[in-house]
C-alpha positions, 0 to 999 in steps of 0.5 A, spaced: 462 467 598 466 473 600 472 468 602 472 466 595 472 472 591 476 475 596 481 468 594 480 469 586 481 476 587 488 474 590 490 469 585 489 473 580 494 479 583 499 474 584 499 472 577 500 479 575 504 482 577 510 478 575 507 480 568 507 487 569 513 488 572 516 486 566 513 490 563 516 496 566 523 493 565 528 497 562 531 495 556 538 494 556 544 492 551 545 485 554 537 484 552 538 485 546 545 481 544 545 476 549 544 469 545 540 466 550 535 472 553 536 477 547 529 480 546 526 477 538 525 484 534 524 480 528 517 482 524 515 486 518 515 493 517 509 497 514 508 500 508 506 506 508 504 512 504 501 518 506 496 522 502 495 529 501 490 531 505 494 529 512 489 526 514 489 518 510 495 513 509 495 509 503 497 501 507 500 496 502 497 489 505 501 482 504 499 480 497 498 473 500 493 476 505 486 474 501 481 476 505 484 484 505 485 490 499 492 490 496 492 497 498 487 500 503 486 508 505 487 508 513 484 513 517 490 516 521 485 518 527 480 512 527 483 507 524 477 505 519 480 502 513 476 501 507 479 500 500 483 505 497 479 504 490 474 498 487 480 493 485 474 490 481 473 497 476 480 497 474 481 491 472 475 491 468 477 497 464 484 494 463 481 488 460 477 493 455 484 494 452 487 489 447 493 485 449 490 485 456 489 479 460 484 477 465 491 475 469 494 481 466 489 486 469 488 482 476 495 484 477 495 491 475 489 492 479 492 489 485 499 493 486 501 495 492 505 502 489 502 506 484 504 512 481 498 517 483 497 524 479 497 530 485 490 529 485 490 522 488 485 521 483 488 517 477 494 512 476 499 512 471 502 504 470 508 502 466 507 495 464 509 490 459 514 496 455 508 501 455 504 506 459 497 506 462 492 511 464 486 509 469 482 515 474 480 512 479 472 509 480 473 510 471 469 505 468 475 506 462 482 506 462 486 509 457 493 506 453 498 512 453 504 508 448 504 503 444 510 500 441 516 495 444 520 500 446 520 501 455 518 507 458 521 509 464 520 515 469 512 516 468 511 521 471 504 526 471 505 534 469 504 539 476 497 540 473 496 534 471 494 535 464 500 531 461 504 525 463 511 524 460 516 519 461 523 517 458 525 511 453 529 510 446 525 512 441 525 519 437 528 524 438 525 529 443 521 524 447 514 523 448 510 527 451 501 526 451 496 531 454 490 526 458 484 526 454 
């Protein structure tokens, strides 16, 4: 009995070692640009935003993956991942608002980028030519403008009490305080 867990215990040093050793090879200049052995660095970078508290990262999923949220809040510490709000709520309060489809909100409710105020509470969406307001976990959200004319550079005020943006219109811009 020795004599075999002795000899299993040799065999799988022996197919080891090779593979830690290469794990231990330098890199070189040859290994990357040889057409032959060059190493594969092909792959998809993460998209990433850090939140305000230092602590949480907003992670962008592949919108082909079913099985995970758009965009999902990473403990940077753990790793935990939940959802970062409820996909759901969102795209029930945007069906709320006329000219909305079921199609629409699931869309809008499934970015992968928002435009968040300074609390990382609430989002602001440009879609179809006019601005939308939705705090997070809300069961309402709120239509900001509405005509044909596009708004560009939504933006929340530094105290978050206005949103503001730039587009064709009247002369002096369009400023609204969030009700």
């Amino acid at each position: 009995m020795r004599k075999q867990l002795k000899f299993v215990v040799g065999l799988l040093f022996v197919a080891l070692v090779p593979s830690i050793r290469a794990q231990q090879k330098l890199l070189t200049i040859d290994d990357i640009f040889d057409p032959v052995k060059k190493v594969n660095f092909n792959g998809t970078v993460p998209n990433i935003r850090w939140l305000k508290d230092g602590r949480h990262y907003l992670l962008a999923n592949d919108p082909l993956k079913r099985d995970v949220p758009r965009l999902q809040k990473v403990d940077a510490v753990t790793g935990e991942t939940v959802p970062f709000f409820d996909v759901a709520k969102m795209q029930a309060a945007l069906m709320t608002l006329g000219g909305v489809t079921d199609q629409d909100a699931k869309q809008l409710a499934n970015r992968g980028f928002y435009q968040l105020n300074n609390d990382e509470t609430a989002v602001l969406l440009n879609w179809n030519n006019d601005l939308f307001y939705y705090q997070l976990g809300s069961d309402k959200a709120l239509r900001v403008t509405n005509n044909s004319e596009e708004e560009v550079g939504e933006t929340f005020s530094p105290d978050d009490r206005m949103l503001g943006a730039a587009g064709r219109g009247p002369p002096g811009g369009r400023c609204r305080e969030r009700e």
